[in-house]
C-alpha positions as CSV (number, residue, x, y, z in Angstrom):
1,X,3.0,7.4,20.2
2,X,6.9,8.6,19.6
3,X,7.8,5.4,20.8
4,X,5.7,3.6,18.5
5,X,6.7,5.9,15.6
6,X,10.3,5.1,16.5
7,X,9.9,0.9,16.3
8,X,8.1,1.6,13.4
9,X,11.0,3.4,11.8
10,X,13.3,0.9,13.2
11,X,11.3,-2.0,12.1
12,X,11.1,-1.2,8.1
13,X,14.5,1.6,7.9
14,X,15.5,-0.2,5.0
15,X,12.0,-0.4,3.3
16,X,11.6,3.2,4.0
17,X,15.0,4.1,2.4
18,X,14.0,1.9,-0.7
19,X,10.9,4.0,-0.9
20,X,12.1,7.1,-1.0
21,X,14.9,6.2,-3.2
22,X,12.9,4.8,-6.1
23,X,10.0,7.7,-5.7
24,X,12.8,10.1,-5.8
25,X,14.6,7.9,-8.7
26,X,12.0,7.9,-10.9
27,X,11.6,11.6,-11.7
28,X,15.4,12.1,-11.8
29,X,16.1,9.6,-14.3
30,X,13.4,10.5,-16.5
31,X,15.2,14.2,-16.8
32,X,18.3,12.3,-17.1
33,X,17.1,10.4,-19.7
34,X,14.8,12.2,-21.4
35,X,17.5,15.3,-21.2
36,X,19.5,13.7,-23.5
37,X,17.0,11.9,-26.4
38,X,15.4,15.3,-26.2
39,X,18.3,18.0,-26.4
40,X,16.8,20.5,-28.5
41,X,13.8,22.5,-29.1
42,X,12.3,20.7,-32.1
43,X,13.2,17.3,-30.8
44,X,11.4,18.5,-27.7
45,X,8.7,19.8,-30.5
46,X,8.1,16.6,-32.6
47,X,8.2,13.8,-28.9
48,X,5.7,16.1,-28.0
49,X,3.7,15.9,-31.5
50,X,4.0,12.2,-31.2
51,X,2.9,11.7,-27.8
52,X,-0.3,13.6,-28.2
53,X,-0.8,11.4,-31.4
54,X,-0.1,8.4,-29.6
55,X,-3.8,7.3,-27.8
56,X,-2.6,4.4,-25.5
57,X,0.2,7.5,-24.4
58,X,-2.8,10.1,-23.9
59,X,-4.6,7.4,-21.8
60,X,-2.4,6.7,-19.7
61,X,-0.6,10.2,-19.1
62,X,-3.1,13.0,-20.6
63,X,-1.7,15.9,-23.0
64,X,1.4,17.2,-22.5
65,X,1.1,20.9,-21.5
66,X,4.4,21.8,-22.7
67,X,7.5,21.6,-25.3
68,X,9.5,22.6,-22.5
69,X,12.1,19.8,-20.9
70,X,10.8,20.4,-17.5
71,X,6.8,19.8,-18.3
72,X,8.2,16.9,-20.8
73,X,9.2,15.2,-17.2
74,X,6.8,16.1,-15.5
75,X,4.0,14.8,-17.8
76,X,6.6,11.8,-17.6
77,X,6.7,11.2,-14.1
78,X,3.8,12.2,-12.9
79,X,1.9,9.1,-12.8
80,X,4.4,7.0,-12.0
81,X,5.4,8.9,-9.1
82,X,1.5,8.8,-7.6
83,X,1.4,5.4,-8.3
84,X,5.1,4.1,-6.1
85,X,4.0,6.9,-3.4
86,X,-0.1,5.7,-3.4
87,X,1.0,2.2,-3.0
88,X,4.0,2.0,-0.9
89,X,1.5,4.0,1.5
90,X,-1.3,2.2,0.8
91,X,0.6,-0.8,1.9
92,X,2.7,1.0,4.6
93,X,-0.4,2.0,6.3
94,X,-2.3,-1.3,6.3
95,X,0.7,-3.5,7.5
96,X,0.9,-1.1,10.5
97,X,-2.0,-1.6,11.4
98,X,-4.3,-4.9,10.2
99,X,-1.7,-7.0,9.8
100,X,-0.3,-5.6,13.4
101,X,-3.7,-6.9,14.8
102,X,-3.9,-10.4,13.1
103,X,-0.4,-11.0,14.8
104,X,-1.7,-10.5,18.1
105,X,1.3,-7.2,18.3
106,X,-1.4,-4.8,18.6
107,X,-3.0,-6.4,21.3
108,X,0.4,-6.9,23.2
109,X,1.1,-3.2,22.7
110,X,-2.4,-2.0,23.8
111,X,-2.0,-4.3,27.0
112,X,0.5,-1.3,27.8
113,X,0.5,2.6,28.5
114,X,-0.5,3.6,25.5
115,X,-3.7,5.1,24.0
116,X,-6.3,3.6,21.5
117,X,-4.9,5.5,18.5
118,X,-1.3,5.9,19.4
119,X,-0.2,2.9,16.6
120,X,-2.5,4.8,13.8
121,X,-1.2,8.2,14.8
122,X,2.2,6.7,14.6
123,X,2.0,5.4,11.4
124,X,-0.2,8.7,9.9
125,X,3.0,10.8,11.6
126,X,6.0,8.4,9.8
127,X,4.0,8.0,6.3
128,X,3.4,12.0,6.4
129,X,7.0,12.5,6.7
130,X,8.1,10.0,4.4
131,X,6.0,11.8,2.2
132,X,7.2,14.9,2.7
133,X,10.8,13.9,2.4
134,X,10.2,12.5,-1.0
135,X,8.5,15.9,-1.8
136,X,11.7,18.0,-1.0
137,X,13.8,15.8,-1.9
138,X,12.4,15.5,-5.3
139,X,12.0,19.5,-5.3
140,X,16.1,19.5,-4.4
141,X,16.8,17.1,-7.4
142,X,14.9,18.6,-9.9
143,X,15.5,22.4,-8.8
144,X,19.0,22.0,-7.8
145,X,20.3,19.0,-9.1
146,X,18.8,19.8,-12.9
147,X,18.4,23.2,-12.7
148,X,14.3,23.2,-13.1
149,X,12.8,26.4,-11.9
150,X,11.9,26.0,-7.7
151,X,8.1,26.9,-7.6
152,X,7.0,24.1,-10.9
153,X,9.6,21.5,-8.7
154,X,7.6,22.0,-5.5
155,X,4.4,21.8,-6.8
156,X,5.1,18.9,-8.7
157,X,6.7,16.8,-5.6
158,X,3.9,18.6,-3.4
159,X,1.2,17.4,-5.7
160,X,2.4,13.5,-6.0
161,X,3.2,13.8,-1.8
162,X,-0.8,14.8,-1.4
163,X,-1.7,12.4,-3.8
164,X,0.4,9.6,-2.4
165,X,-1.0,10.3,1.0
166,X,-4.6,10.1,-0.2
167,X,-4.2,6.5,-0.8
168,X,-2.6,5.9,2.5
169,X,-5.4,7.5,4.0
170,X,-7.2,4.8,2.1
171,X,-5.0,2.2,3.5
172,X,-6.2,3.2,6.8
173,X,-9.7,3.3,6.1
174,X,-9.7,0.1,4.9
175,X,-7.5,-1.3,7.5
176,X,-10.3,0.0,10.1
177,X,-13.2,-1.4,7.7
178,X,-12.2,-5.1,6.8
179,X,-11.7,-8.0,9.1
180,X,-8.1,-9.4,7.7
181,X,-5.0,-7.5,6.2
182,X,-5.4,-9.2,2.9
183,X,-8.8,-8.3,2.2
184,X,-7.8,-4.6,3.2
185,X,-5.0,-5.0,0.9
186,X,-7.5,-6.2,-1.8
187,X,-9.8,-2.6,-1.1
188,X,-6.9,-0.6,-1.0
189,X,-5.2,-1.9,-4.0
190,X,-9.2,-1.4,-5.9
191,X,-9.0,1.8,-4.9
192,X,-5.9,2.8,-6.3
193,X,-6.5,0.9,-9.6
194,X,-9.7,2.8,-9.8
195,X,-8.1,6.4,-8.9
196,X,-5.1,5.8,-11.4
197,X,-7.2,4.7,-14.0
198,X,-7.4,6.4,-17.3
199,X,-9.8,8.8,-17.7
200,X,-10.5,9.0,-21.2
201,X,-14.1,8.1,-21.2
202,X,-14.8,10.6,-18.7
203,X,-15.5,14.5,-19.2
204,X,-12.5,16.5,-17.9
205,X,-14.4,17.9,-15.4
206,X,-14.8,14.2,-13.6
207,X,-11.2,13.4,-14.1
208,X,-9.8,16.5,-12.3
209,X,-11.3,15.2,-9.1
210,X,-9.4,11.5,-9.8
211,X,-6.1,11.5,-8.3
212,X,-4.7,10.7,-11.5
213,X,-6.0,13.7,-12.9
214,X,-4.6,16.3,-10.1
215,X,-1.5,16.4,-12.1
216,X,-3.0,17.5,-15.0
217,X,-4.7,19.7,-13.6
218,X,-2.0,20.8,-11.7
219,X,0.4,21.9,-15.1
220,X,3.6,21.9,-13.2
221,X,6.1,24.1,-15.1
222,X,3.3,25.3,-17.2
223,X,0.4,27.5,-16.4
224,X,0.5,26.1,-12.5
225,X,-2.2,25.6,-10.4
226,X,-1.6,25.3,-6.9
227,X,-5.6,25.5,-5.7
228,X,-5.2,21.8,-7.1
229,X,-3.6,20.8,-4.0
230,X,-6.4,21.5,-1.9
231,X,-8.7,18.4,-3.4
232,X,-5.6,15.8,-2.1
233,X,-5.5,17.3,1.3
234,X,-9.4,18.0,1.5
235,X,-9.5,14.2,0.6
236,X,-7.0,13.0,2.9
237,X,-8.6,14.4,6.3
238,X,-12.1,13.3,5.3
239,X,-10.4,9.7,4.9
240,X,-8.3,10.2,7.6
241,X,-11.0,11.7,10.4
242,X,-12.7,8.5,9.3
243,X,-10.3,5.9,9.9
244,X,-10.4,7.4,13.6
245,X,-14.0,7.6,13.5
246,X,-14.2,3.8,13.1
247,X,-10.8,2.9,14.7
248,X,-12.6,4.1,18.3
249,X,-16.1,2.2,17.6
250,X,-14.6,-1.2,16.4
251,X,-13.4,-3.4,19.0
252,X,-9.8,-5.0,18.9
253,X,-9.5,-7.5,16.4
254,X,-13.3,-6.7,13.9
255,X,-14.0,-4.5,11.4
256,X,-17.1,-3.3,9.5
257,X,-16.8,-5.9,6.7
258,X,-16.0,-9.2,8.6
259,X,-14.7,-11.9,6.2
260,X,-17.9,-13.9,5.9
261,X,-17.0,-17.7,7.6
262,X,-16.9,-20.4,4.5
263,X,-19.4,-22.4,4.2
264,X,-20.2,-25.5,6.4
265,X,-19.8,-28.7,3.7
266,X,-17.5,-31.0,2.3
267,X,-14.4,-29.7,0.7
268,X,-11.9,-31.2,-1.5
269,X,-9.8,-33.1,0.5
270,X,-5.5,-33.1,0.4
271,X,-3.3,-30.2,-0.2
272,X,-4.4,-28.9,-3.2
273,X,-8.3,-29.1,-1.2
274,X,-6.4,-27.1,1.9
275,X,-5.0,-24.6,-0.6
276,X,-8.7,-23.5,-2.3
277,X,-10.6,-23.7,1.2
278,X,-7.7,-20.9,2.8
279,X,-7.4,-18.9,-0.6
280,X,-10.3,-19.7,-3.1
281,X,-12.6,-17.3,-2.5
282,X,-10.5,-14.6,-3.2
283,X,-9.5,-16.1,-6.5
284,X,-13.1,-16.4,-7.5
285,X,-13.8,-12.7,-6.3
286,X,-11.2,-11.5,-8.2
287,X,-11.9,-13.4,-11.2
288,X,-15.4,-12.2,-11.0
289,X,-14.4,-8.7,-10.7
290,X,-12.0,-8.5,-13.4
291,X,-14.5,-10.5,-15.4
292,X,-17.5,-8.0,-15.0
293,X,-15.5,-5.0,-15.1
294,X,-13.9,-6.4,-18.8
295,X,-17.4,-6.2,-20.0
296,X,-18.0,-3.1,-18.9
297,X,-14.9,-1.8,-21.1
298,X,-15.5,-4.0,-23.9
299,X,-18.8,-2.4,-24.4
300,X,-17.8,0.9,-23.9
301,X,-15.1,0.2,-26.5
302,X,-17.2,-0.9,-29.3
303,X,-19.3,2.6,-29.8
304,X,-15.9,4.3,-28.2
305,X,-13.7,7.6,-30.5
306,X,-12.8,10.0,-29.0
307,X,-9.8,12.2,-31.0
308,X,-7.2,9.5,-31.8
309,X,-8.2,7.2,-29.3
310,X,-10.7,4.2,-31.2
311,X,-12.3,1.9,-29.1
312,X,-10.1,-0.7,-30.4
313,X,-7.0,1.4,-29.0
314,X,-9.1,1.2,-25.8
315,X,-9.9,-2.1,-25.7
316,X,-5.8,-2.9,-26.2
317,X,-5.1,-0.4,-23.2
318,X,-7.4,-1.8,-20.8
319,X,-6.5,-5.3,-21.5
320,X,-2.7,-4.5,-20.8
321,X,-3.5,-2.7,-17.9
322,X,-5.8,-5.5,-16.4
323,X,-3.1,-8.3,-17.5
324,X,-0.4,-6.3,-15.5
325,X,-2.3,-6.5,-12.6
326,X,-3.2,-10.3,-13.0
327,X,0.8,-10.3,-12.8
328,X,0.8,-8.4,-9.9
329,X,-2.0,-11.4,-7.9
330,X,0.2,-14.0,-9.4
331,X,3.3,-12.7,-7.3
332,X,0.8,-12.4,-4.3
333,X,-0.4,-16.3,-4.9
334,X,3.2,-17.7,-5.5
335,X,3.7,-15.9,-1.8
336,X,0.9,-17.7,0.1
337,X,3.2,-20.9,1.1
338,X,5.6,-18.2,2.5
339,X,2.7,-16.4,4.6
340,X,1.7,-19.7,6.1
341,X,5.2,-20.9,7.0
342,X,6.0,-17.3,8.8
343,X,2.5,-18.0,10.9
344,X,3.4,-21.6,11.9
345,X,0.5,-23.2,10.2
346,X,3.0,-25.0,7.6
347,X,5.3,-26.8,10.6
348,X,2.1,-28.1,11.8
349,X,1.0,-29.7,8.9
350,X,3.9,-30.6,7.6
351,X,4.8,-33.0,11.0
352,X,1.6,-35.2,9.8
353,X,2.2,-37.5,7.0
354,X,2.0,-34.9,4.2
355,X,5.0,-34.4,2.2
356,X,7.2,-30.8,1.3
357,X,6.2,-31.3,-1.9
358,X,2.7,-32.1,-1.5
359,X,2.2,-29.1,0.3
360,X,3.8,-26.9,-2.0
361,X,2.8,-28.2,-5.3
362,X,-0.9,-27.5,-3.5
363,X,-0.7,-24.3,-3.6
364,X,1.2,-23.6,-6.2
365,X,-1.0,-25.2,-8.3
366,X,-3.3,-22.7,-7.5
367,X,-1.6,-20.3,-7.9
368,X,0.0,-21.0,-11.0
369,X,-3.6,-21.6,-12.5
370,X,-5.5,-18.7,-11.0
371,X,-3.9,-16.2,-13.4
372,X,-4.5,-18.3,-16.1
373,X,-8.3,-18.5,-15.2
374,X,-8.2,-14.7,-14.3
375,X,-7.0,-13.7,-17.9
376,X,-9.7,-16.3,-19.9
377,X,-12.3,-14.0,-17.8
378,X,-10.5,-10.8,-19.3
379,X,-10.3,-11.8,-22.5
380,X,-14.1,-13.4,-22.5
381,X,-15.0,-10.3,-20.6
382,X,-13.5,-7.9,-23.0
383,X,-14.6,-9.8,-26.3
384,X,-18.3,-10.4,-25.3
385,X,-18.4,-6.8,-24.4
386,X,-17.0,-5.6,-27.5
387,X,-19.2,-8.3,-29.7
388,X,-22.3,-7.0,-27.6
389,X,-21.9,-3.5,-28.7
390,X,-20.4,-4.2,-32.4
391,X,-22.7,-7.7,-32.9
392,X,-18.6,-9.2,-34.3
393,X,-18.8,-12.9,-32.5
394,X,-15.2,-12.8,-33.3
395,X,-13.4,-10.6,-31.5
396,X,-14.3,-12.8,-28.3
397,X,-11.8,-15.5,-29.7
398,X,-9.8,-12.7,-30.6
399,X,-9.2,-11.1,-27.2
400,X,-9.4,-14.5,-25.1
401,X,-6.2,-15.1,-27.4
402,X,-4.5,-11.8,-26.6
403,X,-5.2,-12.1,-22.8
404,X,-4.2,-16.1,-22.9
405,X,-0.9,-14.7,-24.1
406,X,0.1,-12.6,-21.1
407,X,0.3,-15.9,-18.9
408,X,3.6,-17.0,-19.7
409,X,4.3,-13.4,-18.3
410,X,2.7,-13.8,-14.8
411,X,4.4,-17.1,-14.7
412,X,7.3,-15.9,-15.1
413,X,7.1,-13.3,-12.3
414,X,5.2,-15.8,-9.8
415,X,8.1,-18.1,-10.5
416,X,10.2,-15.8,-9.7
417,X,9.1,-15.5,-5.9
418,X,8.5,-19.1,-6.2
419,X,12.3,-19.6,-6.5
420,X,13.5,-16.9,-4.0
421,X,10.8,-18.5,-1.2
422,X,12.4,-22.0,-2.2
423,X,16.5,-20.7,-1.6
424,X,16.0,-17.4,0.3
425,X,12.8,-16.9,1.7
426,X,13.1,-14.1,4.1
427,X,14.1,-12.0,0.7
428,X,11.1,-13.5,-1.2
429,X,9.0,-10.5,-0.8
430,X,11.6,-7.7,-1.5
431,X,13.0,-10.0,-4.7
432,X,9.3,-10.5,-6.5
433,X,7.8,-7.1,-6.3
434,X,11.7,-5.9,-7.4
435,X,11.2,-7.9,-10.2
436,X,7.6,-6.2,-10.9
437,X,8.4,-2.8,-10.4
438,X,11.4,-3.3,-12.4
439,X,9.3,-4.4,-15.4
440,X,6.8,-1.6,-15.0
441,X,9.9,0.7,-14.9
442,X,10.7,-0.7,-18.1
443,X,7.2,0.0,-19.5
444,X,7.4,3.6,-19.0
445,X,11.7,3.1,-20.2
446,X,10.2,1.7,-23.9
447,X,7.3,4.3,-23.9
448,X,9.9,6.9,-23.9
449,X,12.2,5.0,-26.3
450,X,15.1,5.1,-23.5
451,X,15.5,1.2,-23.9
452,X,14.9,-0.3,-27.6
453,X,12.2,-3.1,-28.3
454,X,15.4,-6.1,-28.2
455,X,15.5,-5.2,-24.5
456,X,12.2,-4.5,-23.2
457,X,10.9,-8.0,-25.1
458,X,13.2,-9.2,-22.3
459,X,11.1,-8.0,-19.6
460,X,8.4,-10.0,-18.4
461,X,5.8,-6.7,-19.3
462,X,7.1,-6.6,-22.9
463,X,5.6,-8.7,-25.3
464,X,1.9,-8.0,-24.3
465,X,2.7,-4.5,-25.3
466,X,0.1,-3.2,-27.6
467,X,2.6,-1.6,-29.9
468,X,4.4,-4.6,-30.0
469,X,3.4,-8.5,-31.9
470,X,6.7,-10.4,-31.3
471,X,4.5,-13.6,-31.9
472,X,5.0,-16.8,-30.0
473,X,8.9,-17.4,-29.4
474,X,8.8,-14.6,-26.4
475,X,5.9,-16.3,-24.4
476,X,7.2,-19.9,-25.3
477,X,10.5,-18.1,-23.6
478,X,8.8,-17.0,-20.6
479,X,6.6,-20.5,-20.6
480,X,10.1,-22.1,-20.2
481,X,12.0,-20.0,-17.7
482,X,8.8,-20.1,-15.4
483,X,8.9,-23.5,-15.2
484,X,12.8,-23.4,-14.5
485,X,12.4,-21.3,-11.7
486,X,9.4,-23.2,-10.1
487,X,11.5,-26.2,-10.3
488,X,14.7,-24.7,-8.4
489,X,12.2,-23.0,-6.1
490,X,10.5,-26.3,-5.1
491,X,14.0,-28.3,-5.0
492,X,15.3,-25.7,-2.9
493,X,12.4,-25.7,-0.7
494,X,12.6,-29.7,0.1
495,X,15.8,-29.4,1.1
496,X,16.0,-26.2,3.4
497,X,15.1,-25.7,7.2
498,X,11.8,-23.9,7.6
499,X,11.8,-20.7,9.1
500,X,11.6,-20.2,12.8
């Protein structure tokens, strides 16, 4: 198992570093930043004011339980801090473990002296201390480096460590349960959506037991709680105990929920054909998701007040939210062609008659149009919902418009790993999610008024702001400078050596 634990920290040093350097990052420049727009007491006293006044704020983060600087940053960073931690786990875990098995490693390494669960252990040992580096090391920076008292700074890097190792419990469960690493990523990532999500149309009581409420409930710097901590870790060994549980039932290779085989007809025929045969049904399974889901909130919206929060408010959230994560699948989409060319399957093909840019354009068609698709469904979704429980036909046009207006967005950021694949595509990976976790950085920047509007209308996440209608000259913007970099990325692409 050490051995294993040592390749593994071999393998990924410099992924591990980043991780721990952005969820450690994160917290310090929010009391960086928000130290100095908030120097005093009654600037303190009226952010607060506002933020509680704010319902797409209370949403997203809760009530602040403090004027304090200190519970300021913690109400801050709390979230964000679950949400690297929860999903560089999340991911951590599964590509450890699935994806080790759909590259034949695991077998290989099995084949040796080694025991059934000595990869899992391995990975549950080197995610636990990851975790538990970021917790002290946020502790040191906010206790030492800022001066925060010790006990609120451990809780608060204790409570985002358990939380963040719920969700790679999670990742292991589901690594365990599905048949492929993608569809385990596609659980995983449904899991944490649904564990981060806002719990405003829940009674308090439910939303203490979410892991987005833990730090709520938590108070860090405030009145603390530290029994809090005991749902995470209670959590994390049920989750845990059952990865192992299945992990010595399963046999090498299957899982619980075996990707069903497609089914035995005629298919379209050509690259675009080859493209929706490997990678269709996940767009429609997606699309149907966020489709039923979005009229599940536009209902809810339409007889929805709760304080400041109106269901129109609501309705604006959840449609940001769901069009950040259609920007999210659009990175994953514009990476396919790199995920075959790694495997092989592209060299093949590509020695038959089928051209470069055949192949390419096949799939990025697909993925260029999948978002697209995906937001009509949110928009629909949300609009029929709302027009179901408010008997207003319009706001279906309405919303379809609103969501249709994030694409040029998700374009943007799939062209982005479109172009890196094309001219670097061992970097690809690293280069798009930079680019998203960037712009969701800037998200919670703007929220806090550390960057003005100019700036964060230059991030892809910034015009489909709800507080924000820059009309049609920023998505016209990002219309063009997708299709730029989907250009450069396919040139590049026709001229380069594939990868080995």
């Amino acid at each position: 198992m050490s051995l294993i634990a040592r390749l593994v920290l071999r393998r990924d040093r410099l992924l591990i570093a980043a991780w721990i350097a952005v969820a450690v990052g994160v917290p310090a420049f929010n009391a960086y930043s928000l130290a100095a727009l908030l120097p005093t007491q009654a600037a303190r006293l009226a952010f607060v004011e506002a933020a509680d006044a704010n319902p797409i704020t209370i949403a997203l983060l809760g009530d602040v339980h403090g004027t304090s600087i200190e519970a300021v940053v913690a109400w801050r960073s709390s979230v964000q801090s679950l949400l690297i931690g929860g999903l560089a786990g999340l991911l951590f875990a599964i590509r450890h473990t699935r994806a080790e098995e759909d590259a034949g490693r695991r077998e290989l390494v099995a084949a040796g002296a080694v025991g059934r669960h000595a990869a899992t252990t391995a990975v549950v040992v080197v995610i636990a201390a990851v975790n538990l580096s970021v917790t002290v090391l946020q502790a040191a920076v906010l206790g030492l480096g800022f001066g925060y008292p010790i006990g609120g700074s451990v809780l608060f890097g204790l409570v985002g460590g358990a939380g963040a190792t719920v969700f790679a419990a999670c990742g292991l469960l589901a690594a365990q349960l599905c048949r492929s690493a993608p569809l385990a990523r596609a659980g995983g990532v449904g899991v944490l959506v649904a564990g981060l999500a806002p719990g405003v149309a829940l009674p308090e009581e439910v939303v203490a037991c979410l892991p987005a409420g833990w730090s709520r409930v938590a108070r860090a710097y405030g009145d603390e709680q530290w029994w809090v901590l005991l749902m995470p870790l209670a959590v994390a060994v049920v989750l845990t105990s059952a990865a192992y549980a299945v992990s010595a039932r399963r046999d090498l290779g299957a899982g619980l929920l075996p990707e069903r085989p497609p089914p035995v007809r005629p298919a379209p025929r050509g690259a675009m054909g080859l493209a929706w045969r490997l990678y269709g049904g996940q767009t429609v399974s997606w699309t149907t998701a966020l489709g039923v889901v979005s009229v599940g909130v536009g209902w809810v919206s339409a007889s929805f007040d709760v304080g400041t929060l109106t269901g129109e408010s609501l309705l604006e959230i959840f449609t940001y939210v769901f069009c950040m994560v259609i920007a999210c699948l659009a990175v994953t989409g514009a990476l396919r062609p790199l995920g075959e060319e790694s495997r092989g399957r592209a060299s093949a093909l590509l020695a038959t008659a089928t051209g470069r840019t055949r192949w390419l354009s096949g799939h990025l068609l697909l993925g260029l149009v999948a978002p697209a698709v995906m937001l009509l469904a949110v928009g629909v979704g949300t609009g029929a919902g709302h027009a179901l429980g408010t008997g207003d036909p319009s706001v279906v046009l309405a919303q379809t418009g609103t969501a249709l207006l994030f694409a040029p967005a998700a374009w943007a950021v799939a062209g982005v790993a479109i172009a890196a694949y094309g001219l670097r595509p061992r970097a690809a990976v690293p280069v798009a999610w930079a680019v998203v976790v960037g712009s969701a950085v800037c998200v919670a920047m703007w929220e806090t008024r550390t960057i003005g509007s100019a700036a964060f209308l230059l991030t892809p996440f910034g015009y489909g702001h709800p507080s924000l209608s820059p009309g049609f000259v920023a998505p016209a913007g990002f219309a063009l400078v997708a299709a730029g970099l989907v250009a450069a990325g396919g040139a590049a692409f026709a001229r380069r050596d594939l990868l080995a």
